[in-house]
N, C-alpha and C positions, 0 to 999 in steps of 0.2 A: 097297275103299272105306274111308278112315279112318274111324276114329268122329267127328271132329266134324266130316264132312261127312256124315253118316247123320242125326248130330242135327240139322245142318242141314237138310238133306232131307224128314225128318219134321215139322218146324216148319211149312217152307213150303207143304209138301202137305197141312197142318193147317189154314193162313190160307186157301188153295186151297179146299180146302172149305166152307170157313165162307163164303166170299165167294161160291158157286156156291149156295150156300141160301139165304144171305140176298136174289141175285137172282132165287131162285124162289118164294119167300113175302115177297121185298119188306120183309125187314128187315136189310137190311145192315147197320147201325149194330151193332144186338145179335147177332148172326154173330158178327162180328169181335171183341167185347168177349168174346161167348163161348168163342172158339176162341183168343183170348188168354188167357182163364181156367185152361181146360183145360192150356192148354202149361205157366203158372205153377205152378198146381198141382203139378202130374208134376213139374217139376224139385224144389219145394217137400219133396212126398215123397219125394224122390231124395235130397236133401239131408237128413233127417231119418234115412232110415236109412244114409247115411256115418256121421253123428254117432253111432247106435248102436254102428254097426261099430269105431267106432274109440273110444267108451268101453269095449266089450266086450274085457278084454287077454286073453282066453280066446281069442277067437275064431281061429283057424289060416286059413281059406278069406273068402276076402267073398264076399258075398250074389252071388245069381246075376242078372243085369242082360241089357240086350239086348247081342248081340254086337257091333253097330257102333255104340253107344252111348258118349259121351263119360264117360258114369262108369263104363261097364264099363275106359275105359282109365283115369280117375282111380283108380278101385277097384285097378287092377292095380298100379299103381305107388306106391300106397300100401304096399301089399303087399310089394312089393318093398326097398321102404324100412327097412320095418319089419323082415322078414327078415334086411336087410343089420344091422340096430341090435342082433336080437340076438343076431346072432352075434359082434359086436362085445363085446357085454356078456357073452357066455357066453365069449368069448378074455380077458376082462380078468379076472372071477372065475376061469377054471384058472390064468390068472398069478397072479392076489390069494392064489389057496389055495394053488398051491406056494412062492411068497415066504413067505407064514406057515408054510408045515409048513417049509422051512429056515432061519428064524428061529429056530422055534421050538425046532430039533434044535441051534440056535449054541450051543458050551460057554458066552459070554459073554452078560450082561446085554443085552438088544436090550426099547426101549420106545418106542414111539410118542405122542408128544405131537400136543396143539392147540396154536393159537394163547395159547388163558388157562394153558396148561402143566398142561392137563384128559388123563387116558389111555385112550387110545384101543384104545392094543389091547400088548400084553406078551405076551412068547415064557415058556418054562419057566424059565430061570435066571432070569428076573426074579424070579420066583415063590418058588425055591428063595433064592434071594441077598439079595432087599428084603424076604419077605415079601407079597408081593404078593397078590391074590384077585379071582376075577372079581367078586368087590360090589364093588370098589374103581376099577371101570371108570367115566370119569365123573369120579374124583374128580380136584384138583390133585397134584401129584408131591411137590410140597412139604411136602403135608398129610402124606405118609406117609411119605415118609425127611425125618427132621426131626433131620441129623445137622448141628450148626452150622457147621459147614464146607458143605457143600451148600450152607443156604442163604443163606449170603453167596455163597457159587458163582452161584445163581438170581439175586441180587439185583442181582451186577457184573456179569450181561450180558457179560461178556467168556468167549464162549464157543470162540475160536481156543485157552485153555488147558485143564488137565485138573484134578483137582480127585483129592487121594485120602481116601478114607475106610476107616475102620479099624471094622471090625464086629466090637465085641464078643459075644461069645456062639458064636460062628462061627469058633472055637479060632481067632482073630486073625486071621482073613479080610481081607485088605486089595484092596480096589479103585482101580481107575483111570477117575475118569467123566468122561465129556465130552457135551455138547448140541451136538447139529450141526443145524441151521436148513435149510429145504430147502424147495421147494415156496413159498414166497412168507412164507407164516404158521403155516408145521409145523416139529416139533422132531423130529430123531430123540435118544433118550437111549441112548446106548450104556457099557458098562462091563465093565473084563476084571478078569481075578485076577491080581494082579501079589503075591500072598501071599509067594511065591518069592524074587522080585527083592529083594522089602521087606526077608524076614529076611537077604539076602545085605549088602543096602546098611548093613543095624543090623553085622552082624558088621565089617564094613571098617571102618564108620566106629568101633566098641569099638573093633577093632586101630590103630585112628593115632590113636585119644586114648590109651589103653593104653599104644601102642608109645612115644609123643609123652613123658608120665609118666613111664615108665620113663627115658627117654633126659635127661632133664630135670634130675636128679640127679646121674650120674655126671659130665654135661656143667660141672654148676656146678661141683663138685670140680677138674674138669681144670681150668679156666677161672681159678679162685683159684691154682692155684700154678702155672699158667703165669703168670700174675702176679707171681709172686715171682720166678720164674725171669728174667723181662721184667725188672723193677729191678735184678737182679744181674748183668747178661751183654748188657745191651742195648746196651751199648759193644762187644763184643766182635766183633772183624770178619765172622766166619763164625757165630755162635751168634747174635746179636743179628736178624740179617734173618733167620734162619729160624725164631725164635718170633715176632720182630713176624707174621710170615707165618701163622702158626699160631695166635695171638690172630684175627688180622681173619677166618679161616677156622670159630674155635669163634663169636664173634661172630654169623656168619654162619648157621650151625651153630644156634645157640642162638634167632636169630629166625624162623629156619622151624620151628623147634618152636612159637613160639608163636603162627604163622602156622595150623599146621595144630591146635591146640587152638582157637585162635579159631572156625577155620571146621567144627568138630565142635560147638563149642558154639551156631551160628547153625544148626547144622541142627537140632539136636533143639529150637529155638523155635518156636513155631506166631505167624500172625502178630494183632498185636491185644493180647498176651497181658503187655508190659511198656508201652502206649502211654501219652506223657503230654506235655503243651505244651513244646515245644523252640523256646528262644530260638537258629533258625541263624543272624541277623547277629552273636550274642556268638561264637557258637560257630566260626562262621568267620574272625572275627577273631584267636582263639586259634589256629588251625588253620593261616593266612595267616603271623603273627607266628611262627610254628615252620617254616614253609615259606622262609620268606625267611629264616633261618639254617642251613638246609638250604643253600640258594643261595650264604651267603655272600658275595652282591653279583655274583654271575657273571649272574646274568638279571635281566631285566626283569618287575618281579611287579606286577601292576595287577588291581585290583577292581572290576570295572564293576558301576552299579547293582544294588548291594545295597541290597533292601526290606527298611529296617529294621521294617516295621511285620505283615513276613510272616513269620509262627512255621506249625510243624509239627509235628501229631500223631505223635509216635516215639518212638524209644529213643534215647535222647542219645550213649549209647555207643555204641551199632551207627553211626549216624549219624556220630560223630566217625570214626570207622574208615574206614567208604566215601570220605568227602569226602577226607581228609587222605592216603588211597593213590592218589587219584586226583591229588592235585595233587604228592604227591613222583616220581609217577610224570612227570608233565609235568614236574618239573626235572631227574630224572635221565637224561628222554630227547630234552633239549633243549640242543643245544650251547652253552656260551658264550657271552655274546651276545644271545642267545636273547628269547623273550618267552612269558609264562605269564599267562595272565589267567583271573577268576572270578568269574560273578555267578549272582544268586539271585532270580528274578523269576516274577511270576505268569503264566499262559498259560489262555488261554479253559478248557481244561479241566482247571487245577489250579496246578500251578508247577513250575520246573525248576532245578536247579542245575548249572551248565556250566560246564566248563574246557577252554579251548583254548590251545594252543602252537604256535610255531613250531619244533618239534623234526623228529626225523629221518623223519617218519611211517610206517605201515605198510601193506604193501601189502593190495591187496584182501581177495584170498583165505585172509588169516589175519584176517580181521577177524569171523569167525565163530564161528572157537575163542580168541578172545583170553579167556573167563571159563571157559575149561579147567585145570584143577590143573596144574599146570607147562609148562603150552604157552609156547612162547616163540617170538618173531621169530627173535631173532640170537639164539642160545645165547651164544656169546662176549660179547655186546656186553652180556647181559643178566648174566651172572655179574663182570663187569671193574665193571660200577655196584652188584652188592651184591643184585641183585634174586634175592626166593627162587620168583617166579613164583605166588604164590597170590597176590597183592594184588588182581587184576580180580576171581577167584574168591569172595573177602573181598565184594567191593564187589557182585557178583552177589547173594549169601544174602543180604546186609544190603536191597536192593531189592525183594529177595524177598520181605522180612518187614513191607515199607513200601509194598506193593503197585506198586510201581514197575517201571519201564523204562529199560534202560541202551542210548542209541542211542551210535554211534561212527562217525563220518567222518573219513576219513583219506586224504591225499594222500602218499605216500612225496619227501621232501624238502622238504616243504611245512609240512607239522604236521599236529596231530589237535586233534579236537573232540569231548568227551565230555558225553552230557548224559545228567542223571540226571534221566526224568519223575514227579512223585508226582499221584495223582490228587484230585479236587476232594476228597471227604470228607475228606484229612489236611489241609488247607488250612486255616490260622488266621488270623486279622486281628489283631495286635495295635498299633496308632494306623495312622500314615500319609505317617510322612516318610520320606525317600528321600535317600543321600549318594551319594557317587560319591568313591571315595577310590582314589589311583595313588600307587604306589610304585617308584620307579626302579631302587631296589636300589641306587643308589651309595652 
């Protein structure tokens, strides 16, 4: 027999009764109100100790009940409920404590954030690396590495990049952090020792400023009296093409020296550090006006919507450098003909500065190392126009240092489209007019 046909059963044999007394003393009315009391009751008390049972989180057994009782089976499968939940909760906690005991054994920085960037829980290297303490659980992350670089890190939100910090006292301890978001509203903060990589990256980079130096000097020597040798013998049918050849070579020679001092001296900038209001419509115009005697009238150079009234928190000279290799690159990789254009406008979330061509374009798969130190499409194609292959390079560090984004689209035989993003905080206002100036180059 189920229980709630037992409970049943005993109800009706309850009413059964009451009605069989109340026809024998002749008060049916109060019987029935009686033996409806009684049934109330009992469930009433039946119901008060579930609620015991189930505040009681001690309790392992429920209370003992009738067997074919409808709360003996609620009882039971309460039970069973509950059973199932802690074993649930006891498989989560041995996963929660082996996750933290191999956190806690990770050679690198492992920290757990809140939503408000509050810490929650920190492995050993956090400990040993940040400084960290269990009284510091609770607190913001901010509050306690309060390395300026972090937090401008914390405060750009752009956590897809990495952020390195140099810990003094920590015989020159260098890290690599990054926030990785997870779970809706959690942060994991992770960080390794890249101490290694740093001092290798400082040696290279001494050796090609060094080596760059070194080469600089002898270069200008040669340079001067192939010159003289040039004026004297430059008629001469066999001697004349083979120093012209040998001039345009140290030329050449001489601006990848200054290619690769440039780009030694944007590394060791941190960014913020020279920033100051940069007029880019003057600056472009100057940039443009150099551009198109680069061209010499072979392309078609046009300046689309240039915001004269939009200036730019930067380095004017880093600035000139980026822009001006991005656009002699659109002329020397744009046949005859051709067309090269450049504007400078604002965008919901900041402004951008783009140059597109109708040149030879590049195909996909090189478009991800095109700001690699001598990476080139066409080797040939790229040394016959003079290129020393750091100029993307050049124009990478220089965005780098201006919080920027260099996107590139390219269709092979079609042209490219380079756009340089800067974010809303370098954003200036200065008035509010707007030209639109095209030049044919005839």
């Amino acid at each position: 027999m189920s229980p709630m046909f037992g409970t049943i059963t005993r109800m009706i044999g309850l009413i059964l009764g009451a009605l069989v007394i109340g026809a024998i003393f002749d008060v049916m009315p109060w019987a029935v109100i009686g033996a409806l009391a009684i049934g109330l009751a009992w469930q009433l008390r039946q119901a008060h100790r579930f609620s015991k049972w189930l505040d009681n989180r001690e309790a392992e057994q429920p209370p003992a009940s009738e067997r074919n009782d409808i709360w003996n089976q609620i009882y039971r499968q309460v039970y069973q409920i509950r059973r199932r939940s802690q074993r649930r909760k006891q498989r989560l906690a041995d996963l929660l404590e082996r996750y933290q005991t191999s956190a806690a054994a990770l050679p690198d920085v492992v920290v757990a954030l809140r939503a408000d960037y509050s810490i929650s829980w920190f492995n050993r290297a956090a400990g040993d690396w940040l400084g960290l303490k269990q009284r510091d659980l609770g607190q913001r992350i901010d509050n306690l590495v309060r390395y300026p670089d972090f937090i401008r890190y914390i405060q750009a939100g752009r956590y897809n990049e990495q952020v390195k910090l140099i810990m003094p006292g920590q015989g020159d301890r260098v890290l690599s952090m990054q926030i990785i978001p997870y779970g809706g509203d959690l942060y994991l903060m992770v960080a390794r020792d890249i101490s290694q990589i740093h001092r290798m990256e400082l040696m290279r980079r001494d050796f090609v400023a060094n080596a760059s130096h070194e080469l600089r000097t002898p270069l200008t020597v040669f340079a001067g009296y192939l010159e003289t040798l040039i004026d004297r013998f430059q008629d001469h049918p066999s001697l004349g093409p083979a120093l012209t050849q040998m001039q345009r070579q140290t030329s050449r020679m001489h601006q990848l020296i200054q290619d690769l001092l440039q780009i030694s001296r944007l590394e060791t900038l941190e960014p913020g550090r020279r920033d100051n209001a940069v007029d880019i419509p003057a600056l472009l115009e100057r940039i443009l006006s150099e551009t198109r005697s680069l061209s010499n009238g072979a392309h078609t150079i046009d300046c689309d919507e240039i915001d004269t009234g939009l200036w730019l928190l930067g380095d004017e000279r880093n600035l000139y450098s980026a822009f001006a290799n991005l656009l002699s690159n659109a002329v020397q990789y744009t046949p005859s003909g051709g067309r090269v254009s450049a504007s400078w406008q604002r965008t919901d979330g900041g402004c951008q500065f783009v140059v597109v061509d109708t040149g030879i374009g590049i195909p996909k798969q090189h478009i991800s190392r095109l700001t690699e130190r001598f990476y080139r499409v066409d080797p040939g194609r790229s040394s016959s126009v003079g290129g020393t292959g750091l100029g993307l390079s050049i124009v990478k560090h220089v965005l780098r240092l201006h919080e920027a984004t260099l996107l590139i689209d390219s269709v092979p035989g079609e042209g490219s489209r380079f756009i340089c993003r800067f974010p809303e905080n370098r954003t200036l206002s200065h008035g509010h007019d707007r030209i639109r100036n095209t030049d044919t180059g005839e």
